[in-house]
C-alpha atoms as an extended CHARMM CRD file, in Angstrom:
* protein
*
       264  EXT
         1         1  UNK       CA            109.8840000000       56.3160000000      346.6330000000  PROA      1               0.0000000000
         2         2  UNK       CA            108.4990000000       54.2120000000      349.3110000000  PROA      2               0.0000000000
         3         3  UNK       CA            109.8960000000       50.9350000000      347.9140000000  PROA      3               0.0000000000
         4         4  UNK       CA            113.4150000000       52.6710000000      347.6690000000  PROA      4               0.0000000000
         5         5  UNK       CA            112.9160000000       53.7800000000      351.7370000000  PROA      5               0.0000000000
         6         6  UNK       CA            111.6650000000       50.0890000000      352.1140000000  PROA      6               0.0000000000
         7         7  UNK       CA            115.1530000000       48.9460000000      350.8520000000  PROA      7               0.0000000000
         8         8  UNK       CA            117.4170000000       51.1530000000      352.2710000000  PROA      8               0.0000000000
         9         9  UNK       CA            115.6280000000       50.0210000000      355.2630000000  PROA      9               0.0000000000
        10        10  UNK       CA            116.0900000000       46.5430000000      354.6040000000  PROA      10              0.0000000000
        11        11  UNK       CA            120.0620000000       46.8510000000      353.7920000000  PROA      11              0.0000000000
        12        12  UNK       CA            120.4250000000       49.1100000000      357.0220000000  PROA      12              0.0000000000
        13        13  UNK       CA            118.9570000000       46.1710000000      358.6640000000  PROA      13              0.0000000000
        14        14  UNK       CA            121.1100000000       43.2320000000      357.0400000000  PROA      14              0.0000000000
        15        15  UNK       CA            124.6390000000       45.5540000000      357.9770000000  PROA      15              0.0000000000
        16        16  UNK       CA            123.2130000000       45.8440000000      361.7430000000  PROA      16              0.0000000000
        17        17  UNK       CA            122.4460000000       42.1590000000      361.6660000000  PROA      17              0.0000000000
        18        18  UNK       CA            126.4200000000       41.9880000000      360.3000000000  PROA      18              0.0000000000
        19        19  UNK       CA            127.3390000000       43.9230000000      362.8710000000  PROA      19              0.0000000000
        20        20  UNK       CA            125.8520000000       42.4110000000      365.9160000000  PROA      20              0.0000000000
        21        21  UNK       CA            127.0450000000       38.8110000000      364.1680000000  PROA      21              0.0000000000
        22        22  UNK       CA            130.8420000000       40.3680000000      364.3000000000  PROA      22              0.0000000000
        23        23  UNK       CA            130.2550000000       41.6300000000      367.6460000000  PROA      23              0.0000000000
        24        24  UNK       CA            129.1450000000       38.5890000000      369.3790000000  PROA      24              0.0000000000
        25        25  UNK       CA            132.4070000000       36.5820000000      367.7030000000  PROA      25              0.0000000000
        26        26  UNK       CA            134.8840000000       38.8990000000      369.2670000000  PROA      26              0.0000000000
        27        27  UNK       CA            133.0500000000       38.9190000000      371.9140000000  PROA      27              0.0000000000
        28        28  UNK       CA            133.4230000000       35.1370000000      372.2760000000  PROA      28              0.0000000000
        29        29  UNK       CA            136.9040000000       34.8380000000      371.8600000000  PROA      29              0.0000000000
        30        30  UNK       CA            137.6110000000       38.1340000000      374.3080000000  PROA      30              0.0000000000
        31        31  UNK       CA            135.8710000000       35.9920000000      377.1200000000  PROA      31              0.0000000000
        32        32  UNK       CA            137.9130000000       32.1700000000      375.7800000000  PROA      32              0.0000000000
        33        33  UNK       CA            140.8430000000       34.6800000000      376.3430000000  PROA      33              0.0000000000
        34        34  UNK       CA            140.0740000000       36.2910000000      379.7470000000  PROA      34              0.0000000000
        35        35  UNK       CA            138.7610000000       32.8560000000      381.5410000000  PROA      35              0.0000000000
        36        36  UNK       CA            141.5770000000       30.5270000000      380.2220000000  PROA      36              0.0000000000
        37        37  UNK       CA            143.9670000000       33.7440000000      381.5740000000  PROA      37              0.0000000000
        38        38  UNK       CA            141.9520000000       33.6760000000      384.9990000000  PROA      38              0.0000000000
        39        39  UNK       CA            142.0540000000       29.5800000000      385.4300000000  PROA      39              0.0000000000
        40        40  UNK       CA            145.5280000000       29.9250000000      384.8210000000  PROA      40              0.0000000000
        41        41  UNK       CA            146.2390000000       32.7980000000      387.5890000000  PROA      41              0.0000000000
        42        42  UNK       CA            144.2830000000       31.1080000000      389.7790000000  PROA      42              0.0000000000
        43        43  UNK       CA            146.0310000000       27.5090000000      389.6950000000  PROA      43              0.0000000000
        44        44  UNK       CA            142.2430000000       26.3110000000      388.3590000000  PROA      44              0.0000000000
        45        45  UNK       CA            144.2290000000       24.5940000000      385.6220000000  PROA      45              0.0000000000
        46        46  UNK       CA            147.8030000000       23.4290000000      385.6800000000  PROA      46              0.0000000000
        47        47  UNK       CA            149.7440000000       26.4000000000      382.9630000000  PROA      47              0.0000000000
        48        48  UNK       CA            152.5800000000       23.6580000000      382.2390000000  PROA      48              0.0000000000
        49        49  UNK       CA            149.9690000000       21.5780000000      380.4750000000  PROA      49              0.0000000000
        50        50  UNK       CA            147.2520000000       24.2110000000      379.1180000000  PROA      50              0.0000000000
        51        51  UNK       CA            149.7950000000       26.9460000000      379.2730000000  PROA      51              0.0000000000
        52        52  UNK       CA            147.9660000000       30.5460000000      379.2570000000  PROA      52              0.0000000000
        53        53  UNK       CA            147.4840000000       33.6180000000      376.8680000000  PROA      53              0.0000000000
        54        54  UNK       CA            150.1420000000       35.5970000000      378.7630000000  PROA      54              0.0000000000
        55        55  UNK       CA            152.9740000000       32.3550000000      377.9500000000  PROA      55              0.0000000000
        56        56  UNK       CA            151.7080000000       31.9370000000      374.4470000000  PROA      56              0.0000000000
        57        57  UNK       CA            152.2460000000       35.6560000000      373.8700000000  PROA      57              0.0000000000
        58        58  UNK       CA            155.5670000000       35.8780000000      375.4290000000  PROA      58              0.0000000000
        59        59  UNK       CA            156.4670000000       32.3610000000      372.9960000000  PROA      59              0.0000000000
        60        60  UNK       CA            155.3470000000       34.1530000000      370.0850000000  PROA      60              0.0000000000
        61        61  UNK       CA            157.4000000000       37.1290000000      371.0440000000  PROA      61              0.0000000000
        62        62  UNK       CA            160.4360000000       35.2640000000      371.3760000000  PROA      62              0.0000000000
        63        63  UNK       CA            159.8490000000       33.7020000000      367.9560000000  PROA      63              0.0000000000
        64        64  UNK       CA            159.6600000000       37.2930000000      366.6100000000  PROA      64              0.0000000000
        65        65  UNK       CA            162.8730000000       37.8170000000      368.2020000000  PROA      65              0.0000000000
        66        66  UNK       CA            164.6660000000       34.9730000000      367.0460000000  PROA      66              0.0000000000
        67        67  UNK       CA            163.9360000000       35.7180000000      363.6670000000  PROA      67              0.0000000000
        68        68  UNK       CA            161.8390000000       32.1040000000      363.6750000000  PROA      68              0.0000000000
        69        69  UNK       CA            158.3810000000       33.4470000000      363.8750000000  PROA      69              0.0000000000
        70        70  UNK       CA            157.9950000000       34.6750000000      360.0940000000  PROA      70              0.0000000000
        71        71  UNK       CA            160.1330000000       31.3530000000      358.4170000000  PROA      71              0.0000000000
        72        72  UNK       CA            157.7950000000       28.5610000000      360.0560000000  PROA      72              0.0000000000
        73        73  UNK       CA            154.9800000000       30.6470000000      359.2660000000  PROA      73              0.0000000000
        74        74  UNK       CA            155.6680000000       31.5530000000      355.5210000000  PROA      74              0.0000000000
        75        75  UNK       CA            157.0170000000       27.7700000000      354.9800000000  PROA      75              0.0000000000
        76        76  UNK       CA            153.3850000000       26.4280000000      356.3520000000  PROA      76              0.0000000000
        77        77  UNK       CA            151.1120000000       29.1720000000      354.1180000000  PROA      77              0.0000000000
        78        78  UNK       CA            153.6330000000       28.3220000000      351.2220000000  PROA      78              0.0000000000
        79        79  UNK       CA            152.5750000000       25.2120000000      351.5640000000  PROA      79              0.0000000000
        80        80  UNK       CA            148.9800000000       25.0920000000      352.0690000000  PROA      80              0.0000000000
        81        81  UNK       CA            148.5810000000       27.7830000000      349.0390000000  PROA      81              0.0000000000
        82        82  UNK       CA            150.4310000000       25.7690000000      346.7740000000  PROA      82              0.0000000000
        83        83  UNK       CA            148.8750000000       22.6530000000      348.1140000000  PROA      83              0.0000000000
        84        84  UNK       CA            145.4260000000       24.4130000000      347.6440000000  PROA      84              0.0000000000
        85        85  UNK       CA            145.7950000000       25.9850000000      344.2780000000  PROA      85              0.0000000000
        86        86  UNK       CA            146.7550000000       22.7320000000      342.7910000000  PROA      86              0.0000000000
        87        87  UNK       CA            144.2080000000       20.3950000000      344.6290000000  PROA      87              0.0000000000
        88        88  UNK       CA            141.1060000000       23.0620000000      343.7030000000  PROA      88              0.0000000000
        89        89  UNK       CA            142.2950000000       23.2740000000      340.0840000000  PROA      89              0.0000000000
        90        90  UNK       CA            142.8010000000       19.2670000000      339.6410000000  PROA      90              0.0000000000
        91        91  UNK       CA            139.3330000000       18.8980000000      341.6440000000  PROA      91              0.0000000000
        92        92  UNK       CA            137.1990000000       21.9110000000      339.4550000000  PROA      92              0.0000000000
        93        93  UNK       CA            138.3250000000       20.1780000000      336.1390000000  PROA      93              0.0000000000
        94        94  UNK       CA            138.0910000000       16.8690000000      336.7310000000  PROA      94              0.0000000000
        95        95  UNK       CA            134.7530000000       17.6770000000      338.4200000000  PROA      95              0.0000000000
        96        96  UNK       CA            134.1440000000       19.3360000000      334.7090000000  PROA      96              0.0000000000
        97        97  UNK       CA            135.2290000000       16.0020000000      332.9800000000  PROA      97              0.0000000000
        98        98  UNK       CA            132.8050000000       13.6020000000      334.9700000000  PROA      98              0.0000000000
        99        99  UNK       CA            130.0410000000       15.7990000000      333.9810000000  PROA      99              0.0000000000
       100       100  UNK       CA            131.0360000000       16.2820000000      330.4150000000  PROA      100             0.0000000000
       101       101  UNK       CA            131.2140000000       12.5400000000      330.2710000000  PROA      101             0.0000000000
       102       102  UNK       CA            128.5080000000       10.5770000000      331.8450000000  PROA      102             0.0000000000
       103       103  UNK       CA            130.2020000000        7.0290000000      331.1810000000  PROA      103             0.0000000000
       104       104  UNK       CA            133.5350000000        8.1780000000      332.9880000000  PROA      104             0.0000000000
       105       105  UNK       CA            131.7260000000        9.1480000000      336.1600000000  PROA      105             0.0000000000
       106       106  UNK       CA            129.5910000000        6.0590000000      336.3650000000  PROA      106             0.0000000000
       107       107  UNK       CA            132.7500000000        3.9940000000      335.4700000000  PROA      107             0.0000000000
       108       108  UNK       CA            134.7890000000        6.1900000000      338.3210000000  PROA      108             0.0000000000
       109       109  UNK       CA            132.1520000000        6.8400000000      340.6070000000  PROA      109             0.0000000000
       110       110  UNK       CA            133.0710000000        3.3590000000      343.1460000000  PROA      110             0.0000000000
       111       111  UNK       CA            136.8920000000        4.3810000000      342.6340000000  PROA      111             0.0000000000
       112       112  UNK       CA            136.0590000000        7.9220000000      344.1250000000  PROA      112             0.0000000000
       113       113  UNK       CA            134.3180000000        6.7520000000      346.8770000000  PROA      113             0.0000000000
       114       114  UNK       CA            136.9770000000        4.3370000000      347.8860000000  PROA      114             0.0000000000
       115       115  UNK       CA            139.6750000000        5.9610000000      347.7910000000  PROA      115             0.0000000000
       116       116  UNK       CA            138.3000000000        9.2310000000      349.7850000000  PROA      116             0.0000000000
       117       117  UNK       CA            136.9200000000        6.7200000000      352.5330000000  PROA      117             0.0000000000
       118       118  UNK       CA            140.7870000000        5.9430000000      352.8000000000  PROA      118             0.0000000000
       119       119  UNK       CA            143.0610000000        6.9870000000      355.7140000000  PROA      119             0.0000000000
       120       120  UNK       CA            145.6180000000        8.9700000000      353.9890000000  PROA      120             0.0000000000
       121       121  UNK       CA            147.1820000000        9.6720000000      356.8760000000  PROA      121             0.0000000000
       122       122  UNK       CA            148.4860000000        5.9200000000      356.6870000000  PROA      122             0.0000000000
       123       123  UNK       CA            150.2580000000        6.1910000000      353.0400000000  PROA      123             0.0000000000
       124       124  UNK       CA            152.6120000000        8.7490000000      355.2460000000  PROA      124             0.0000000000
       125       125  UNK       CA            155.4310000000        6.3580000000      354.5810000000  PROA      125             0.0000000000
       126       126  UNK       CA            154.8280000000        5.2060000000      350.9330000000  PROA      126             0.0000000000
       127       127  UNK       CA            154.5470000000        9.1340000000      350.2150000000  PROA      127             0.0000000000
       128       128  UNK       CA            157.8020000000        9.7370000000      351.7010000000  PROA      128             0.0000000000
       129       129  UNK       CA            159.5620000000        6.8300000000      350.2400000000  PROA      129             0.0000000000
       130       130  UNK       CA            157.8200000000        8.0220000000      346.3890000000  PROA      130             0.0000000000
       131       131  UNK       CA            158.0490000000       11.9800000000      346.9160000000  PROA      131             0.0000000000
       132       132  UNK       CA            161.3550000000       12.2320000000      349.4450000000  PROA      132             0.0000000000
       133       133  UNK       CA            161.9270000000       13.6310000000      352.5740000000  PROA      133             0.0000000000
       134       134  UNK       CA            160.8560000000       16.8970000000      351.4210000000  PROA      134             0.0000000000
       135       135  UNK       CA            158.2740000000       19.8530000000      350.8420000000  PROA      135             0.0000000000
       136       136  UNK       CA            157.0290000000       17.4460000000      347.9710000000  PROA      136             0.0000000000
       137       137  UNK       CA            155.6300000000       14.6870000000      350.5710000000  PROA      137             0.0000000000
       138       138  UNK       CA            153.6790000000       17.2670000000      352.0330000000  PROA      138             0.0000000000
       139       139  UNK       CA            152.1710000000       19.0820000000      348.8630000000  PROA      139             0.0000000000
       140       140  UNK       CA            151.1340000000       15.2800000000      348.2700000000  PROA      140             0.0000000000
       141       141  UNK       CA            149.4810000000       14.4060000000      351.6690000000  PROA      141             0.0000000000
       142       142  UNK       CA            147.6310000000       17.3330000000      351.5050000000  PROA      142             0.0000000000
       143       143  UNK       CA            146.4340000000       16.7860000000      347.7430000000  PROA      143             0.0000000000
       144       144  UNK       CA            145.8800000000       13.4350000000      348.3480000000  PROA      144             0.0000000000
       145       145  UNK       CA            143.3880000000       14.6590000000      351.4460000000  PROA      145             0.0000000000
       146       146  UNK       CA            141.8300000000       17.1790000000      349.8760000000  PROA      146             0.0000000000
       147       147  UNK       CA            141.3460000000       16.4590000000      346.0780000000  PROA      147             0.0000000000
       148       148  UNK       CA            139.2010000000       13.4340000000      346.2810000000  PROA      148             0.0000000000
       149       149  UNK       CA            136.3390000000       15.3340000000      348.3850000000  PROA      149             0.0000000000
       150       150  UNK       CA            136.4900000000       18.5070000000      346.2210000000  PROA      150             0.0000000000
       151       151  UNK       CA            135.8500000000       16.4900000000      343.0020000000  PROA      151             0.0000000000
       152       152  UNK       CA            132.9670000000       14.6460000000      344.4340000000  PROA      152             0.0000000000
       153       153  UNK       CA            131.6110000000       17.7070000000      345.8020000000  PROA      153             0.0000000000
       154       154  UNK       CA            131.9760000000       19.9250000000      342.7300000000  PROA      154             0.0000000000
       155       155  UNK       CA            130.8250000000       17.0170000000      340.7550000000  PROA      155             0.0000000000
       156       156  UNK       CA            127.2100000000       16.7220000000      342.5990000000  PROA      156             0.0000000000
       157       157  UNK       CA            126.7670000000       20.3830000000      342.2750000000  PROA      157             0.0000000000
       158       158  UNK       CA            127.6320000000       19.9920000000      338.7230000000  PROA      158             0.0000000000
       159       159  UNK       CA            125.3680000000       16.9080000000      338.2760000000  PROA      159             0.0000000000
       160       160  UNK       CA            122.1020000000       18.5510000000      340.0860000000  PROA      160             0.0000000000
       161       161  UNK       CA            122.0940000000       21.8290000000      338.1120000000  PROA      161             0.0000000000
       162       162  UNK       CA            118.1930000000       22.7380000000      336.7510000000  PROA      162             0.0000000000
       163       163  UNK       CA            118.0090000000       20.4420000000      333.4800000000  PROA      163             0.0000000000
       164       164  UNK       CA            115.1870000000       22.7670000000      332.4280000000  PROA      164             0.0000000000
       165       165  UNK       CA            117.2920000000       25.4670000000      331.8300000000  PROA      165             0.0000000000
       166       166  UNK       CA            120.0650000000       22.8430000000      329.9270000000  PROA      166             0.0000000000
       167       167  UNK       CA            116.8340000000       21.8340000000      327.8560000000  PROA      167             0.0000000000
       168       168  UNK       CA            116.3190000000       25.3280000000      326.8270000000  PROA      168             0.0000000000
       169       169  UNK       CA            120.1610000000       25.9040000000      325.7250000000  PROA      169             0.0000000000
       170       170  UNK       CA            119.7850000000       22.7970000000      324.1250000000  PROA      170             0.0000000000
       171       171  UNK       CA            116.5640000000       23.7410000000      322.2980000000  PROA      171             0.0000000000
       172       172  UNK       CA            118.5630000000       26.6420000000      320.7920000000  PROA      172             0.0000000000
       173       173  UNK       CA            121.1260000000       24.1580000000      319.5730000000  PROA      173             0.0000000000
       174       174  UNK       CA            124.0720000000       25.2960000000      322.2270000000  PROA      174             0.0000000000
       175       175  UNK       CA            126.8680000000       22.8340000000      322.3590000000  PROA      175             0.0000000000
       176       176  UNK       CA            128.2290000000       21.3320000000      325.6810000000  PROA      176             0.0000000000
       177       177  UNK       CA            131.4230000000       24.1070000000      326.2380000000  PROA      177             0.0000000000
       178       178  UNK       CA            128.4980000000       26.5020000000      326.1980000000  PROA      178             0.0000000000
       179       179  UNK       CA            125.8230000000       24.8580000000      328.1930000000  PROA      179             0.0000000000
       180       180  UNK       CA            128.8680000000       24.3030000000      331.0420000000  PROA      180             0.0000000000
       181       181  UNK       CA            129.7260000000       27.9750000000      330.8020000000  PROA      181             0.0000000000
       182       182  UNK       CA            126.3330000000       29.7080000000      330.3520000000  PROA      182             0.0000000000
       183       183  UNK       CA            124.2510000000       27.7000000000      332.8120000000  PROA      183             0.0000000000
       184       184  UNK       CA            126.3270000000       24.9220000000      334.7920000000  PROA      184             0.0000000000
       185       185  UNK       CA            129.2000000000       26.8830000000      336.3160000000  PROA      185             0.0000000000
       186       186  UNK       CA            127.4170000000       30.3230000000      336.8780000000  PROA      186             0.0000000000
       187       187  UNK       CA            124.6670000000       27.7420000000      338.8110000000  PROA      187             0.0000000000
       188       188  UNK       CA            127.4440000000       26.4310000000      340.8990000000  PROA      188             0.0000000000
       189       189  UNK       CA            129.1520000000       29.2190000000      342.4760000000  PROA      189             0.0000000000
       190       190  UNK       CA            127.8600000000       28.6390000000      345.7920000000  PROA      190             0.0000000000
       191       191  UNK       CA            128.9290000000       24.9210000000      345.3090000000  PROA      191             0.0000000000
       192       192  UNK       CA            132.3900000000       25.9930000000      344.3900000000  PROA      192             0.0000000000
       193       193  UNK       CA            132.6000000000       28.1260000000      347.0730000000  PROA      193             0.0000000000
       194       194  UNK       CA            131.8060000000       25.6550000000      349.5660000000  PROA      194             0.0000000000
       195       195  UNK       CA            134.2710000000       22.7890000000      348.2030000000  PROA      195             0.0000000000
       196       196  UNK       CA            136.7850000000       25.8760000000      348.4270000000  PROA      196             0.0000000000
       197       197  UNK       CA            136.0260000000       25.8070000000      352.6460000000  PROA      197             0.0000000000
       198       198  UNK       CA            135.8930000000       22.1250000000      353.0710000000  PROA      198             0.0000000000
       199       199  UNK       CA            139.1610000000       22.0470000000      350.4140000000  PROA      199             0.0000000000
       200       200  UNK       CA            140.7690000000       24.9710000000      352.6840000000  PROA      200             0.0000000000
       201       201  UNK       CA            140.0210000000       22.4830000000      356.1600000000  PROA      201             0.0000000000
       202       202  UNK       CA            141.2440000000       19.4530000000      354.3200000000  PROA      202             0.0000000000
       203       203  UNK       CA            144.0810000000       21.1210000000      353.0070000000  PROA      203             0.0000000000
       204       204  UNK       CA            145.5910000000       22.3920000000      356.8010000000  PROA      204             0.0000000000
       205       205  UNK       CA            144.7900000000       18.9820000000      357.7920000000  PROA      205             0.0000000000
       206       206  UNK       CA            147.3600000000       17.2840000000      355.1990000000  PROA      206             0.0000000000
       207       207  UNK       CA            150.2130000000       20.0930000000      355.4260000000  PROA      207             0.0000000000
       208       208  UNK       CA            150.3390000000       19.9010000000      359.1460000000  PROA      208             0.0000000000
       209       209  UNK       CA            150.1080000000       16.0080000000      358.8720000000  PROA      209             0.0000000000
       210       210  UNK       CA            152.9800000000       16.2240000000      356.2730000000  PROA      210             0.0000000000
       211       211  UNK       CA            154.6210000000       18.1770000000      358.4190000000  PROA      211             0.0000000000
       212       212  UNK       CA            154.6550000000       15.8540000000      361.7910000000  PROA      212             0.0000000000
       213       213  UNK       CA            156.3370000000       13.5780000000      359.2600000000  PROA      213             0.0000000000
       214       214  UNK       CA            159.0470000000       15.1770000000      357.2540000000  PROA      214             0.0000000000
       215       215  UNK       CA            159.1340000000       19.1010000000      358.1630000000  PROA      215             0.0000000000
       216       216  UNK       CA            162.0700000000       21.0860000000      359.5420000000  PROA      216             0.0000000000
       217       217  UNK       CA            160.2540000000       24.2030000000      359.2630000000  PROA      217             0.0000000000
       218       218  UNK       CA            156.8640000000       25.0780000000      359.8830000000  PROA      218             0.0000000000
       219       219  UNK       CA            153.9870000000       25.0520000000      362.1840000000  PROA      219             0.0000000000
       220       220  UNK       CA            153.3040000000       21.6310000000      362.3610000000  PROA      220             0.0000000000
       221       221  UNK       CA            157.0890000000       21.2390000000      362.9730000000  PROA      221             0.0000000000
       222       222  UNK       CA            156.5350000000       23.1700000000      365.8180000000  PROA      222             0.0000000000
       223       223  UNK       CA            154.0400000000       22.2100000000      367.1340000000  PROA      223             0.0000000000
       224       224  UNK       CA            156.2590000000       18.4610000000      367.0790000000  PROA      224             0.0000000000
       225       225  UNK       CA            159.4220000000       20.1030000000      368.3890000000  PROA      225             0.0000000000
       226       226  UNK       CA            157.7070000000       21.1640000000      371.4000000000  PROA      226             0.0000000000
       227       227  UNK       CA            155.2230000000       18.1590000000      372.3480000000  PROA      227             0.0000000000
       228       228  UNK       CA            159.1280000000       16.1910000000      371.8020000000  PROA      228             0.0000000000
       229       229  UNK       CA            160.6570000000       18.8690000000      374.1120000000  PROA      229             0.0000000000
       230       230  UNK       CA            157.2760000000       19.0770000000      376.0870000000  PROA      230             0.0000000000
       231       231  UNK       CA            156.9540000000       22.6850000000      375.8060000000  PROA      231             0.0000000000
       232       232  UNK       CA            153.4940000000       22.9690000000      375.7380000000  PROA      232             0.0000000000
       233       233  UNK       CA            153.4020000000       27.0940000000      375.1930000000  PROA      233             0.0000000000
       234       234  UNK       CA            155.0850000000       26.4670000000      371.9320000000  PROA      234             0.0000000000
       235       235  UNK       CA            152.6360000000       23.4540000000      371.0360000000  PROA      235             0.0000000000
       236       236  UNK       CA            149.6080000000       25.7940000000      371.5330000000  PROA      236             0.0000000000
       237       237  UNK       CA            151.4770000000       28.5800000000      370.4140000000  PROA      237             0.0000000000
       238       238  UNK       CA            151.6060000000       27.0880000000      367.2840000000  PROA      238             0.0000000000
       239       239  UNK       CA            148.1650000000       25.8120000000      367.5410000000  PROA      239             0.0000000000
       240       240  UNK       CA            146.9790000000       29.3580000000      367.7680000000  PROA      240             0.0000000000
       241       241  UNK       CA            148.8090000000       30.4800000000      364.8370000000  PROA      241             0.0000000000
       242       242  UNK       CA            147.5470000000       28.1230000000      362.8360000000  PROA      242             0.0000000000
       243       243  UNK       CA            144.3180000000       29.1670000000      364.0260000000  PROA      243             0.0000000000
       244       244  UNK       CA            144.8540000000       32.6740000000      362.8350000000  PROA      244             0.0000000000
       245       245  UNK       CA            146.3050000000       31.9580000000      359.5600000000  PROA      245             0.0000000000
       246       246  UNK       CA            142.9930000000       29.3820000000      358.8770000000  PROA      246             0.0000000000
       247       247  UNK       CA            141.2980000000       32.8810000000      360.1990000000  PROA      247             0.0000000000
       248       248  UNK       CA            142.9330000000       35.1080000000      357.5700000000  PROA      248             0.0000000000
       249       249  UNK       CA            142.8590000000       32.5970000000      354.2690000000  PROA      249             0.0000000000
       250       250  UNK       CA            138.6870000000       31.9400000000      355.2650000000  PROA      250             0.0000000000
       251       251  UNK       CA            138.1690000000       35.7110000000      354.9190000000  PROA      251             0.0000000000
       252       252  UNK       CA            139.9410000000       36.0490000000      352.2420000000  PROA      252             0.0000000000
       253       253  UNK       CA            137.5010000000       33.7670000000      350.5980000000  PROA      253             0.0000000000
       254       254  UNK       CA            134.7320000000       34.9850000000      351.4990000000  PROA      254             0.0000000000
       255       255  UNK       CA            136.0720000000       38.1480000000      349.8580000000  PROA      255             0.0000000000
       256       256  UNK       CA            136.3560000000       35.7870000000      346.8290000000  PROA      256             0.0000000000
       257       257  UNK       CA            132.7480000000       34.6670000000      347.1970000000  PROA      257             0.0000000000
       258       258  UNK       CA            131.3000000000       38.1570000000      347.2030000000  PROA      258             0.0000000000
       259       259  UNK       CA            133.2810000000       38.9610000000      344.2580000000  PROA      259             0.0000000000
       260       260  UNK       CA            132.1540000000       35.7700000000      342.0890000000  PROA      260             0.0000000000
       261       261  UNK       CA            128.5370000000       36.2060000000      343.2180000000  PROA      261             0.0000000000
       262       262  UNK       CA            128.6760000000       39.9930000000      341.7240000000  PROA      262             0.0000000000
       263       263  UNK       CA            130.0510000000       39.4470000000      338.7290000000  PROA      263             0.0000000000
       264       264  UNK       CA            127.9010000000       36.1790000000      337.9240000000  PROA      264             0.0000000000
C-alpha cells in the first residue's frame, strides 16, 4: 500500500515537473513575441529589416488569402517527409549491414568519415546537372546531408551494445538475425531515436538548401523570393513557418519515441 502511495506520488510529481517544463516554454516564446512587438512599436529596431509579429501575421494572412499559404507549405513537408523516410531507412539498414559485417565497416569506416566532413552544400550544381531542375535535386541534397550522419550514428549505437548479453544469446546458439533483433535493436531505441532528431535537423537543412537552388514552390522559395524582392516580413514569415512545421514533425516524434519505448 505504501509503496503504491509512494508511486503515485512519484508520477504526480514527474507530470508537475512536465507541466512547469511546458509552462516555462510558452512562456518564453509569449515574452520573444511581446518584446520583438514592443522594439518594433517603439522604433527600438528598424520593422523594414526585423519586421514584427503584427507584419508577419498580416503576411501569413495574405498567403491564406491568396490561396499560397497551404501549396509552399505542403510542397516543403512533402519534401522533407519523403526526404526523411528515405534517408532514415537507407541510414537504419546500412547501419544494420556495417554491424552484421565487421570487415565492411572497417573497410568503409575512412569513406564515411570523409564524405560526411564534406560541404554538400557545394555539389548544389553537380546535383542539379545529375538529378534536374526539379523536386529530385532537392530529395538528393537533403539525403546526401542527412544519410551519412544517421549511419554513423546508428552504427556506434549498434557497435557499443552490452556484448555480455550477445555472449549469452550466443551461448544458447542464437544466430546473428536473432541476436540483432532480440538484443541489438531493442538496446538501441534511444539511439534511433536520437539519429531520428539530428536526421529531422539535417533533413530541413538540405530541403531548404535545395530549395534556394531549384524551387518554385516552397518555403525556402520564399524565403528567396522575398530576400530578392527585399521583403523581409515574407523572409521571416517563412522563417517562422518553418519554425512551426520543425515544431510539429519533433512532437510527433517524440510521440513515436514513447510508443517504441512501450512496446520494447
Amino acid at each position: 500500500m505504501k509503496a503504491s502511495e509512494e508511486h503515485k506520488k512519484y508520477l504526480k510529481k514527474l507530470k508537475w515537473n512536465t507541466l512547469k517544463v511546458i509552462f516555462v516554454q510558452i512562456l518564453i516564446l509569449i515574452l520573444f513575441i511581446t518584446i520583438w512587438q514592443f522594439l518594433s512599436d517603439h522604433k527600438i529596431i528598424n520593422s523594414f529589416l526585423c519586421s514584427s509579429p503584427k507584419k508577419v501575421l498580416e503576411t501569413t494572412i495574405n498567403l491564406w488569402k491568396s490561396n499560397d499559404l497551404l501549396i509552399h507549405v505542403w510542397v516543403t513537408l512533402k519534401e522533407i517527409l519523403l526526404s526523411f523516410g528515405i534517408g532514415t531507412i537507407i541510414g537504419i539498414v546500412f547501419a544494420a549491414f556495417l554491424w552484421w559485417s565487421p570487415f565492411a565497416s572497417k573497410v568503409l569506416d575512412p569513406y564515411l568519415t570523409i564524405l560526411n566532413s564534406l560541404p554538400k552544400v557545394s555539389l548544389g550544381p553537380i546535383i542539379i546537372i545529375w538529378a534536374g531542375a526539379n523536386q529530385n535535386s532537392i530529395i538528393l541534397m537533403a539525403l546526401l546531408i542527412s544519410v551519412i550522419s544517421t549511419i554513423i550514428s546508428v552504427y556506434v549505437g549498434f557497435s557499443h551494445t552490452n556484448k555480455n548479453s550477445i555472449r549469452l544469446l550466443e551461448s544458447f546458439k542464437a544466430n546473428k538475425f536473432q541476436i540483432f533483433t532480440k538484443v541489438v535493436l531493442p538496446s538501441n531505441i534511444n539511439t534511433i531515436i536520437s539519429s531520428l532528431k539530428i536526421n529531422l535537423s539535417m533533413t530541413f537543412v538540405g530541403v531548404i538548401m535545395g530549395e534556394l537552388l531549384v524551387s518554385k514552390q516552397g518555403l525556402g522559395y520564399l524565403i528567396n523570393y522575398g530576400s530578392q524582392v527585399f521583403n523581409t516580413n515574407l523572409v521571416i514569415t517563412g522563417v517562422i513557418l518553418l519554425g512551426v512545421l520543425t515544431s510539429i514533425l519533433y512532437f510527433l516524434i517524440l510521440l513515436i519515441e514513447k510508443k517504441l519505448k512501450k512496446d520494447w
